[in-house]
Backbone as CSV, one residue per row, in Angstrom:
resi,resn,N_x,N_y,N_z,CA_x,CA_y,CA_z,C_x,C_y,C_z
1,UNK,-49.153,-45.279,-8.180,-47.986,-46.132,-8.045,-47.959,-47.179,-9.149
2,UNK,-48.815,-47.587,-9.384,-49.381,-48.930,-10.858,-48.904,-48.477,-11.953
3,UNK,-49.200,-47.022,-12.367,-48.673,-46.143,-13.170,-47.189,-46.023,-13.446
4,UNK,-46.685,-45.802,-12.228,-45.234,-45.563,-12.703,-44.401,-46.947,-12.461
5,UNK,-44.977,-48.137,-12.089,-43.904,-49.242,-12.182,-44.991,-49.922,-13.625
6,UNK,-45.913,-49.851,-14.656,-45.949,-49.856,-15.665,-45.044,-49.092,-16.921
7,UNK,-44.900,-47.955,-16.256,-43.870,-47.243,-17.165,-42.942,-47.397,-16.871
8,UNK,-42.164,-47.706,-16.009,-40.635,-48.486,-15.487,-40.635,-49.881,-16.209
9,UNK,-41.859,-50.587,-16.663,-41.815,-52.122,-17.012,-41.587,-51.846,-18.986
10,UNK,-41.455,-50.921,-19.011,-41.438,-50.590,-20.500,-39.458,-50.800,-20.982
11,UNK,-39.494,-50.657,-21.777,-37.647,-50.574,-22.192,-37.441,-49.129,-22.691
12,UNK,-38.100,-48.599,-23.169,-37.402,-47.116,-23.317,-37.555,-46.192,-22.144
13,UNK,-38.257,-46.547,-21.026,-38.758,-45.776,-19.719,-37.611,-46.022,-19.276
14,UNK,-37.134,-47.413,-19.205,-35.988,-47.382,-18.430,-34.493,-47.222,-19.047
15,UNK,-34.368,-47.330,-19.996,-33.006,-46.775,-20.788,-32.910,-45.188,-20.817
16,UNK,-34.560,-43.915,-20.742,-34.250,-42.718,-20.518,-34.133,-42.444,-18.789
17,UNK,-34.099,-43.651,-18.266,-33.998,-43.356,-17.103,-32.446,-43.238,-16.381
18,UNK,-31.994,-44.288,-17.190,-30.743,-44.355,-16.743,-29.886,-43.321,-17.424
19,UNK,-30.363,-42.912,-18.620,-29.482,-41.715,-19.180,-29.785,-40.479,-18.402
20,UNK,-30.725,-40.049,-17.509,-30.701,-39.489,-17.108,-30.052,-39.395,-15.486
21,UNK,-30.364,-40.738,-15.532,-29.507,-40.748,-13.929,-28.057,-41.163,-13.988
22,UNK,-27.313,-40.873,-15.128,-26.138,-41.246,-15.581,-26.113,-39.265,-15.884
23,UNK,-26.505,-38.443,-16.451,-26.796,-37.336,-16.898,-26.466,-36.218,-15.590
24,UNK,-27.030,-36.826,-15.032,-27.056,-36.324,-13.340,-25.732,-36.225,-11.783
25,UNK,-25.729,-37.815,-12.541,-24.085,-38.172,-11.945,-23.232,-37.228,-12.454
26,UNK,-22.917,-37.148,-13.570,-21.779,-36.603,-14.719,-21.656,-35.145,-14.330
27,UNK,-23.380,-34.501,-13.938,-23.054,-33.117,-13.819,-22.870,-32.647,-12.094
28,UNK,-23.019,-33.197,-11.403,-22.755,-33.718,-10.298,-21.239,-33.814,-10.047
29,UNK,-20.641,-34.452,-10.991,-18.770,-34.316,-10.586,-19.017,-33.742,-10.419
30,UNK,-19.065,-32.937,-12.105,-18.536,-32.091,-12.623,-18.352,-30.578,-12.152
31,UNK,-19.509,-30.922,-11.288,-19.589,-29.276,-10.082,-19.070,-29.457,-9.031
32,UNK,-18.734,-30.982,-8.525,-17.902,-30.658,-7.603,-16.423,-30.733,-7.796
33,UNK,-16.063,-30.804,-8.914,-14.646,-30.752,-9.502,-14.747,-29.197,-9.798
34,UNK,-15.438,-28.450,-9.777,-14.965,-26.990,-9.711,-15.274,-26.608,-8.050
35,UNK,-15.713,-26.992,-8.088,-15.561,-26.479,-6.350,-14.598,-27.104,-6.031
36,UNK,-13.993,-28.308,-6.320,-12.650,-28.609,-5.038,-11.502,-27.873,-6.345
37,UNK,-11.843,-27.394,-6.938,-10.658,-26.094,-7.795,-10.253,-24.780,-7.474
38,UNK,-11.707,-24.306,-7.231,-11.819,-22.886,-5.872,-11.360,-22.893,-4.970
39,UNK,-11.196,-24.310,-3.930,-10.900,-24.412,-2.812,-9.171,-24.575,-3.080
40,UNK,-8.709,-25.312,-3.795,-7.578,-25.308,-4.259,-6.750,-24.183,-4.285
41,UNK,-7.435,-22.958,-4.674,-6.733,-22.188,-5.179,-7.144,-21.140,-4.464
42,UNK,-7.775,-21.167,-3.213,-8.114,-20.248,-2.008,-6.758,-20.610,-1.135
43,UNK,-6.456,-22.273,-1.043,-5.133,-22.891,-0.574,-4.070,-22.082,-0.884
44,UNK,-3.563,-22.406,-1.872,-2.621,-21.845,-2.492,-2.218,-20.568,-2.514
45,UNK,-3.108,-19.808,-2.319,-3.365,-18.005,-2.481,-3.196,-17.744,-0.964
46,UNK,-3.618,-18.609,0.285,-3.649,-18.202,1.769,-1.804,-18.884,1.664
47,UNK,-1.465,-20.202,0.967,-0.042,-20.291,1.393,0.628,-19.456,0.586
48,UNK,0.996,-19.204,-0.331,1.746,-17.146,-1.054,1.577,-16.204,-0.203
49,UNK,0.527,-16.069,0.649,0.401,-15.133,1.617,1.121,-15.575,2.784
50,UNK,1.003,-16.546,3.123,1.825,-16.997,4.669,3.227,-16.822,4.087
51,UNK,3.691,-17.352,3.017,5.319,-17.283,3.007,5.680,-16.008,2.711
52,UNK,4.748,-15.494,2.069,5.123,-13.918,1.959,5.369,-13.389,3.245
53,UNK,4.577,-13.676,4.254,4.634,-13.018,5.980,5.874,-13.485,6.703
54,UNK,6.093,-14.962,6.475,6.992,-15.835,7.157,8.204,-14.656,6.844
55,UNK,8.462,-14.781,5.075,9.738,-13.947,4.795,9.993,-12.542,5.240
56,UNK,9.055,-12.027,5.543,8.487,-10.516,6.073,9.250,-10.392,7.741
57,UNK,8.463,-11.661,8.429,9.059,-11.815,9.521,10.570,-12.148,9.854
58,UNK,10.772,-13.088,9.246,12.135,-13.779,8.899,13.387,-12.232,8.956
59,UNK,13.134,-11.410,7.798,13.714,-10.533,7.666,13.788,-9.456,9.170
60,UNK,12.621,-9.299,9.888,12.898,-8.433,10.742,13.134,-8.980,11.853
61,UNK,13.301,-10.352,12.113,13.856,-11.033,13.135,16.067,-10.706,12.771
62,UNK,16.142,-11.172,11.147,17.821,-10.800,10.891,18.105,-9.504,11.792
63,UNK,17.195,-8.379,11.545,17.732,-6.856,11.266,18.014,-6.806,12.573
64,UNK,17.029,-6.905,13.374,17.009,-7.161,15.254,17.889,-7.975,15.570
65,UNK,18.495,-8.607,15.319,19.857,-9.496,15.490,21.229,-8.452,15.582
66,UNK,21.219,-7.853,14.640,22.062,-7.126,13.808,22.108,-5.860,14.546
67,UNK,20.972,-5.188,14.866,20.887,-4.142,15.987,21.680,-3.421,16.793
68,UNK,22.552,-2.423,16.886,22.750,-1.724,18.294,22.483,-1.874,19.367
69,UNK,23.371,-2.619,19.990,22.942,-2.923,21.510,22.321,-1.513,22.430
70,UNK,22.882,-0.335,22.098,22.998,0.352,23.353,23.045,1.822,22.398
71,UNK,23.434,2.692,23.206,23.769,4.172,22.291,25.301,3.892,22.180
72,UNK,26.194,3.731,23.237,27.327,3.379,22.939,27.674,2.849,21.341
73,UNK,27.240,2.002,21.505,27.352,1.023,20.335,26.728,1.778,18.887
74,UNK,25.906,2.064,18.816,25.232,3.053,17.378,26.537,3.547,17.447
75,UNK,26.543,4.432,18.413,27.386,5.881,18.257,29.221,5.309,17.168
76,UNK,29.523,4.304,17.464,30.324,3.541,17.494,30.145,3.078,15.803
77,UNK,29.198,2.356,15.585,28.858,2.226,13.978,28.933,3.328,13.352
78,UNK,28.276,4.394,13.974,28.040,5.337,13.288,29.448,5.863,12.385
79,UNK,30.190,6.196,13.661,31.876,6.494,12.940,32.810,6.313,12.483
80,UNK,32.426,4.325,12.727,32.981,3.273,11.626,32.733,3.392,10.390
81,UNK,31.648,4.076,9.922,30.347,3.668,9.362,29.721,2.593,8.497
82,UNK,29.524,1.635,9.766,28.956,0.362,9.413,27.443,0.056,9.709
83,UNK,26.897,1.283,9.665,25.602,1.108,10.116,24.784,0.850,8.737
C-alpha cells in the first residue's frame, strides 16, 4: 500500500493516471453510444413492421366492410358487375 500512494505522490503517476482514467471514460461512451444506436434501430425496424401490419389490417378491415352481406346480395353484384 506505501508503494502505491508513493507512486500516486509523484506528478507523472498521476497525470498518466488521469489520462487513463479520462481514456476509459471516452471509450466507455463511446460503446455505449453504439449500443443505444442498435437499440435505436431495432426501434425503428419493430415500428416499419407494426405500420406495415396496422396497414395490412386496416386494409382487410375496408374489404369486410365492403363485403356481400348474403348470397342474395353477391349474386346481385355479380350482374351489376360491381364486384
Amino acid at each position: 500500500m506505501g508503494a502505491l500512494v508513493a507512486l500516486m505522490a509523484s506528478r507523472w503517476a498521476r497525470r498518466l493516471a488521469i489520462g487513463i482514467a479520462l481514456t476509459g471514460a471516452v471509450l466507455l461512451f463511446l460503446l455505449n453510444l453504439r449500443r443505444a444506436g442498435e437499440t435505436a434501430g431495432r426501434h425503428a425496424k419493430r415500428l416499419k413492421q407494426m405500420e406495415r401490419q396496422n396497414d395490412i389490417q386496416r386494409r382487410m378491415l375496408e374489404a369486410a366492410s365492403t363485403r356481400p352481406r348474403d348470397r342474395d346480395d353477391l349474386a346481385e353484384r355479380l350482374r351489376d358487375g360491381r364486384y
